[in-house]
PAKOL-731066 format. One record per residue (C-alpha): residue number from 1; residue in one letter; x, z, y. Coordinates in steps of 0.2 Angstrom, whole numbers, plus 5000, padded with zeros to 4 digits. Layout:
<sites>
[site NUM; A; [X; Z; Y]]
...
</sites>
This chain:
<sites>
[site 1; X; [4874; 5099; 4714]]
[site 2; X; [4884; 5091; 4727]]
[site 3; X; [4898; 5081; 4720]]
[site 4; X; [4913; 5076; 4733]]
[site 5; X; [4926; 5064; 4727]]
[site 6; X; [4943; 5065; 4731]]
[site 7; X; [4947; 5061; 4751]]
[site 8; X; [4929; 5063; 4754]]
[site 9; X; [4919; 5075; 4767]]
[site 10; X; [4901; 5081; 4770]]
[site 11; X; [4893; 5093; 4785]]
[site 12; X; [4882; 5106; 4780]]
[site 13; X; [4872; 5114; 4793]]
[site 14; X; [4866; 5132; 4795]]
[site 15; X; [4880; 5136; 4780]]
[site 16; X; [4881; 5153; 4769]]
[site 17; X; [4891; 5168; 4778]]
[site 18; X; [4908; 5170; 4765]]
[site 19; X; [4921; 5186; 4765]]
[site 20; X; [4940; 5184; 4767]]
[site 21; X; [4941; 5178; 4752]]
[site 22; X; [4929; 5165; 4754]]
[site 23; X; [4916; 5173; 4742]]
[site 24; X; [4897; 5170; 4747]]
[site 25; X; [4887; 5185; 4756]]
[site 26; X; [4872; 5192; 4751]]
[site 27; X; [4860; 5203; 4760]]
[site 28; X; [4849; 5218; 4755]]
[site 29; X; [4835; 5208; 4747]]
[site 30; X; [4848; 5195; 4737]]
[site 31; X; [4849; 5182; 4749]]
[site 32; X; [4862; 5171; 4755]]
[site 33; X; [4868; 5175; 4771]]
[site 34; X; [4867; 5159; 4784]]
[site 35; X; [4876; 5156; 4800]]
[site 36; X; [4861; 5148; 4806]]
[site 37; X; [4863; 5132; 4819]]
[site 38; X; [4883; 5132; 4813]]
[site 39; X; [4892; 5118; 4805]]
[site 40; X; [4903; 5119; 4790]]
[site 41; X; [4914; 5102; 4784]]
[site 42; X; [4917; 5103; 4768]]
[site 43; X; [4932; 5095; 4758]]
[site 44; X; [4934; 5089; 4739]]
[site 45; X; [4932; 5103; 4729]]
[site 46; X; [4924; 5108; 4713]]
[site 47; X; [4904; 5101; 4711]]
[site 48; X; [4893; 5113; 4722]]
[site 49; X; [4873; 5119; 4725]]
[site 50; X; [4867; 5121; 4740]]
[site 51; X; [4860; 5140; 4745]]
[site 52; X; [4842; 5141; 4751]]
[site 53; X; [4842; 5136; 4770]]
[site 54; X; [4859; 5126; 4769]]
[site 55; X; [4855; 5107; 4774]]
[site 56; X; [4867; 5093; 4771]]
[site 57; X; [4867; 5082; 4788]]
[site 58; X; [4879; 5071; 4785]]
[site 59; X; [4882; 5067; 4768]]
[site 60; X; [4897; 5061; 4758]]
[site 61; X; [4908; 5052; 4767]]
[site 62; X; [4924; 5044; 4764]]
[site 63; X; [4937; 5051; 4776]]
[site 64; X; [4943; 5040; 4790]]
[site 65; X; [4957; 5032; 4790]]
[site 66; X; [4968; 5028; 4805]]
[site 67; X; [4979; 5011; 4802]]
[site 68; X; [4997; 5008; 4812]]
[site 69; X; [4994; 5005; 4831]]
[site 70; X; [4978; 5011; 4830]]
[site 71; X; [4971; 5030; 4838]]
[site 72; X; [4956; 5040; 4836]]
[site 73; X; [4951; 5048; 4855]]
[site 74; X; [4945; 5065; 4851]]
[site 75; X; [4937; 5077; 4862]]
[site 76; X; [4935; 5095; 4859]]
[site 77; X; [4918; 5103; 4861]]
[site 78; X; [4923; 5122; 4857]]
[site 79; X; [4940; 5131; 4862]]
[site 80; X; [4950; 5134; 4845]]
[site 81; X; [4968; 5134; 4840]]
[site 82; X; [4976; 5120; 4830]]
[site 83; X; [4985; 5125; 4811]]
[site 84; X; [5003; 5124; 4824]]
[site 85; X; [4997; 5135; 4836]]
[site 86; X; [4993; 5122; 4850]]
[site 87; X; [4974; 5126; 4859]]
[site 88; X; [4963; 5117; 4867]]
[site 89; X; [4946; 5119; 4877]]
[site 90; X; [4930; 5113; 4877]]
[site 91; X; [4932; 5093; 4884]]
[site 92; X; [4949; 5092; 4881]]
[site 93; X; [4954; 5074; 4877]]
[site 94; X; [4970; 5070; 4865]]
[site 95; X; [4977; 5056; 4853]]
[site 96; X; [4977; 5056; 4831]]
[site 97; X; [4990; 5041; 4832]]
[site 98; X; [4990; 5032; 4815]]
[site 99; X; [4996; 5028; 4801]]
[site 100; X; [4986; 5043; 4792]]
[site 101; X; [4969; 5051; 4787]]
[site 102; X; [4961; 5060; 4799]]
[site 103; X; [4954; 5076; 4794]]
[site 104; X; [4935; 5081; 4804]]
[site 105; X; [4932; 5097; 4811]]
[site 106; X; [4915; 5106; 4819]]
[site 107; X; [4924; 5110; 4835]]
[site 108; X; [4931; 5088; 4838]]
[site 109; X; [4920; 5074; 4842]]
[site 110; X; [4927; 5057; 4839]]
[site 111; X; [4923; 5046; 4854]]
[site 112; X; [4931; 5029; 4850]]
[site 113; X; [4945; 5019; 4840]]
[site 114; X; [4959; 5013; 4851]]
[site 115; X; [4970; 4999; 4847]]
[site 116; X; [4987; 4994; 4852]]
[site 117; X; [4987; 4980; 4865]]
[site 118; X; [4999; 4966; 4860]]
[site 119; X; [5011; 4961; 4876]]
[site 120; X; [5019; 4944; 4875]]
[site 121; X; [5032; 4938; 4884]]
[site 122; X; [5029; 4933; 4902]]
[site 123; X; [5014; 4946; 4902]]
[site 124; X; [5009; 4962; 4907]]
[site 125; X; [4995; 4973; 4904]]
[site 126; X; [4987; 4984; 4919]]
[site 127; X; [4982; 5002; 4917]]
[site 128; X; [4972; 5014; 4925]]
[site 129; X; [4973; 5033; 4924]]
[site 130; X; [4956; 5041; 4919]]
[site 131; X; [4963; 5058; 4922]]
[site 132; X; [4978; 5065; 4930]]
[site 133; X; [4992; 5069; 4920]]
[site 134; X; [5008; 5059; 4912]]
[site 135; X; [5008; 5043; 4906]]
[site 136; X; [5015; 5039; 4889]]
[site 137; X; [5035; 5035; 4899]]
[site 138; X; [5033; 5052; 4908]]
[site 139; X; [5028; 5046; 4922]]
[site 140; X; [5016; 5059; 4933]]
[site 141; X; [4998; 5049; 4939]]
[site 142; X; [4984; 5054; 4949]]
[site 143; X; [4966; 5050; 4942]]
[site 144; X; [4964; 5031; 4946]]
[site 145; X; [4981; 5027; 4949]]
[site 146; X; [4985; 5007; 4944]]
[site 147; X; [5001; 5002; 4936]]
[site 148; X; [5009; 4989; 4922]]
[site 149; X; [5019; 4987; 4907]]
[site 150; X; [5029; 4973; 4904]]
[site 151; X; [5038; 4977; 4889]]
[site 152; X; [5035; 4964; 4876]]
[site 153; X; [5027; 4972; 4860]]
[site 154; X; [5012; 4985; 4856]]
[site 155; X; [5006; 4994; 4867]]
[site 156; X; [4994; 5010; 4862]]
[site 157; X; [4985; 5016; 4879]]
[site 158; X; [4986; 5035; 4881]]
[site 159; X; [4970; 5048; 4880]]
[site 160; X; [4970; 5048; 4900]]
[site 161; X; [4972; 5031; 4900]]
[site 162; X; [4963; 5013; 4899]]
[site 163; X; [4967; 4995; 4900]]
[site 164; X; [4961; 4988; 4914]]
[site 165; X; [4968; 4968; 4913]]
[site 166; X; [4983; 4957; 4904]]
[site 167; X; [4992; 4948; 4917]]
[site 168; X; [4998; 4935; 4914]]
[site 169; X; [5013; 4926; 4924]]
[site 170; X; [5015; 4911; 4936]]
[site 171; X; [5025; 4901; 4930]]
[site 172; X; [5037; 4894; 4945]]
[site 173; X; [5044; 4875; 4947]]
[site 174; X; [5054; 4866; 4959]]
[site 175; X; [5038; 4858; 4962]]
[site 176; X; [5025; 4874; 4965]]
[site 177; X; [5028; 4890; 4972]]
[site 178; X; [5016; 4905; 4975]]
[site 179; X; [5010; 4915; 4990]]
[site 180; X; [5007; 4932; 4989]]
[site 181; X; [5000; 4947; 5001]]
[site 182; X; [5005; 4967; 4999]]
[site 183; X; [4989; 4975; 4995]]
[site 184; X; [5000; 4991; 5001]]
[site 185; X; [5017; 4997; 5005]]
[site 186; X; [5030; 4994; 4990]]
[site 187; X; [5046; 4988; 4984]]
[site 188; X; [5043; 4970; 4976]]
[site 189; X; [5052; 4963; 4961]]
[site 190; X; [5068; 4958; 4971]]
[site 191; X; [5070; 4974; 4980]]
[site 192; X; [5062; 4969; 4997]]
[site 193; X; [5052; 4983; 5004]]
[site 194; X; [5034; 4976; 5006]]
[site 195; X; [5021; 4982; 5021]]
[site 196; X; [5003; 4981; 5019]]
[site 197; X; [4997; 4961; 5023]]
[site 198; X; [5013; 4955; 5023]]
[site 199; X; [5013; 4939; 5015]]
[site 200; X; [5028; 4929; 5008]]
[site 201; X; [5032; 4915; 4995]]
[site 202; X; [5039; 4916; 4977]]
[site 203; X; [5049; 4900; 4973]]
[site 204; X; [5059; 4897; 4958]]
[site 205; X; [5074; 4901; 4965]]
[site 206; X; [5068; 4919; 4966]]
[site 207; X; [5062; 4917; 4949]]
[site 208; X; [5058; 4907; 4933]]
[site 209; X; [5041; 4916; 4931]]
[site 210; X; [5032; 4928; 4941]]
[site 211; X; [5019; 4943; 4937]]
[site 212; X; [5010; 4948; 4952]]
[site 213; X; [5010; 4969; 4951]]
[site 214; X; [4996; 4981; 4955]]
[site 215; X; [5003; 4980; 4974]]
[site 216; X; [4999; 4963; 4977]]
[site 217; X; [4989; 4950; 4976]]
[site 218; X; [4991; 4929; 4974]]
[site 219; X; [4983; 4920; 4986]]
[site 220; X; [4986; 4903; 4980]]
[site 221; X; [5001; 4890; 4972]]
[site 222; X; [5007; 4880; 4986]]
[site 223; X; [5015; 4864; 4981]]
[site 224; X; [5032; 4858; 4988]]
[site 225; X; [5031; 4845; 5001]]
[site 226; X; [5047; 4831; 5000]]
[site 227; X; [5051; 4822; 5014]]
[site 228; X; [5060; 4803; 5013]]
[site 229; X; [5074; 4801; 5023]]
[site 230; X; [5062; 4792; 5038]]
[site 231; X; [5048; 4806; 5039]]
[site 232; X; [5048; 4823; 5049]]
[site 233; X; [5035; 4836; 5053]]
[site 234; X; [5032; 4853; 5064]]
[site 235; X; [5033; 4869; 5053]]
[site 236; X; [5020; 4882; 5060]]
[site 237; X; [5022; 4900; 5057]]
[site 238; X; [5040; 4895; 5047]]
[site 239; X; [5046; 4906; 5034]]
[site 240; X; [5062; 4914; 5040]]
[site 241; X; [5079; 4917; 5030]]
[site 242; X; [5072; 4936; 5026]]
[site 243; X; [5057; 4927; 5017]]
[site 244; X; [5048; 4932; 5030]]
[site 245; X; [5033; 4924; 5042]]
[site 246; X; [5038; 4918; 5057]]
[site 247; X; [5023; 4923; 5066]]
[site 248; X; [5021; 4908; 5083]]
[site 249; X; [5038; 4901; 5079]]
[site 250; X; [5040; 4881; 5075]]
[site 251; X; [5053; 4871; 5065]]
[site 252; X; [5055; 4852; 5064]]
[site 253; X; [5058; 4848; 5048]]
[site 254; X; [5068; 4832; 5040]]
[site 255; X; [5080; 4821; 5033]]
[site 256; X; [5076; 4821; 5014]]
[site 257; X; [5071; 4838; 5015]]
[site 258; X; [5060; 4850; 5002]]
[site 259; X; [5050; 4866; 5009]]
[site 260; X; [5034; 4873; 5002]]
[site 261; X; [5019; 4884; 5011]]
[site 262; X; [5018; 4886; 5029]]
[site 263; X; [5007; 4874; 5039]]
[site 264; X; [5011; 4857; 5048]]
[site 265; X; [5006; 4854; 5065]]
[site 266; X; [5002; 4835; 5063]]
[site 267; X; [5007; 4833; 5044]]
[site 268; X; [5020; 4821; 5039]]
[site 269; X; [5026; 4807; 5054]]
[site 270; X; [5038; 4796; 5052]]
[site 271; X; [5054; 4795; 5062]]
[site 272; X; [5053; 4782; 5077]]
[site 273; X; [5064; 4766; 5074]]
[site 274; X; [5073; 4760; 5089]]
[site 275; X; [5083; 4743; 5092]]
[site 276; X; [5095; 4742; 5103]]
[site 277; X; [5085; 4737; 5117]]
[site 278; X; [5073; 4749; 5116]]
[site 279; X; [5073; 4770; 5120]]
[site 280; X; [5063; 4784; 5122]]
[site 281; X; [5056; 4796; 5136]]
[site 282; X; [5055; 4813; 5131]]
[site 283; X; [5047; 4830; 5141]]
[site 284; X; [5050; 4845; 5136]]
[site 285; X; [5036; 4857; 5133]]
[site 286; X; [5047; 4873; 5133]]
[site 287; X; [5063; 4880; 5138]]
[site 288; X; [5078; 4875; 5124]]
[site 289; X; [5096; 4870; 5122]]
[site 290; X; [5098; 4851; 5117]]
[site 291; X; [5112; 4852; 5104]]
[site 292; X; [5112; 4832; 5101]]
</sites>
């Protein structure tokens, strides 16, 4: 006799062929009739036997039980129709979100548990779409499309979708700042449209802390360089007002001034000191207005 406890379950194969009301079919000669190669889960219930030809091939086993934050992936490996009326097809892919008890079938497979990822504050988790179709905010995504989530708390991936990353942010000071390239065309975090390559700097006056999106990519932390009030230097490529590169433009910079990335053409040189007996002769190596 088989005996199953309360929130118990065992899988009997090649099970006993029953009636509409569930009573046990016999044939001409008296025996059981079996749906051979078939699968019945069975639940608690009164202690049974086991008919010539049925086979236990799972046995008792307490049912599963699916925690807060926490998911079974299921996947189903024959059409049928749910007790609300939903169906599904063979390799559909869905969610049993938890807190409950999960209840087997023949026609679901369990593939994995999935738990809640955990986002802090100044982090982010990246996700990637394993199969086209909305994300949990609605959103519609194409098969490995990349985007984050920021929101501070847990975070339970959909069935279409997986955790690639948790990104954390760069933390910005008057000291450091951050250079960054567009991967591809995008709005950034301040609402400056982005081209692909375009590279710019992050400093603190942007922003306290920064996390870099799907769309772009850190190529280093540049630290701020000060200048005294008798040092200057020559700015290559200078950053422009718009945050932007500018691309074979110069800038002479000083007078106690403070200004990260970009590249020097000589470094740091100090100012030149004159007496009042002394001067300089200067050439110019381009066409300019002298304002002084």
């Amino acid at each position: 006799m088989i005996m199953l406890p309360p929130r118990h379950y065992c899988v009997v194969l090649n099970p006993t062929a029953r009636n509409d009301e569930g009573q046990v079919q016999f044939d001409a000669s008296g025996q059981a009739k079996l749906r051979h190669a078939d699968l019945e889960i069975r639940l608690t219930q009164d202690p049974f036997p086991l008919y010539p030809g049925e086979e236990i091939q799972k046995d008792v086993t307490p049912l599963q039980i699916v925690y807060p934050d926490t998911a079974l992936r299921l996947q189903a490996l024959l059409d049928f129709e749910e007790e609300g009326g939903e169906k599904r097809v063979a390799g559909d892919e869905w969610l049993f979100e938890g807190p409950g008890t999960y209840i087997p079938r023949k026609e679901v497979a369990v593939l994995e548990v999935i738990k809640a990822t955990v986002i802090r504050e100044n982090q982010a988790i990246r996700l990637r779409a394993r199969k086209e179709g909305l994300d949990r905010s609605g959103v519609q995504r194409v098969t490995g499309e990349e985007w984050q989530v920021s929101k501070v708390g847990a975070y339970l991936p959909g069935a279409h979708e997986e955790v690639v990353d948790i990104v954390n942010a760069f933390i910005l000071t008057d000291k450091k700042a951050l250079h960054v390239r567009a991967l591809r065309p995008f709005r950034d975090t301040g609402g400056q449209e982005r081209r692909t390559g375009e590279e710019w700097l992050v400093t603190v006056a942007d922003r306290e802390a920064h996390i870099p999106s799907v769309a772009e990519v850190v190529v280093g932390v540049v630290d701020v360089t000060t200048l005294n009030s008798r040092q200057y230097c020559v700015v290559l490529d200078p950053v422009g007002a718009d945050g932007k590169l500018q691309l074979g433009q110069k800038r002479v910079v000083k007078v106690s001034e403070s200004f990260s990335g970009e590249h020097l053409e000589n470094g740091i040189q100090d100012v030149y000191v004159l007496s009042e007996e002394e001067g300089l002769v200067l050439r110019a190596v381009e066409a300019f207005i002298d304002t002084e």
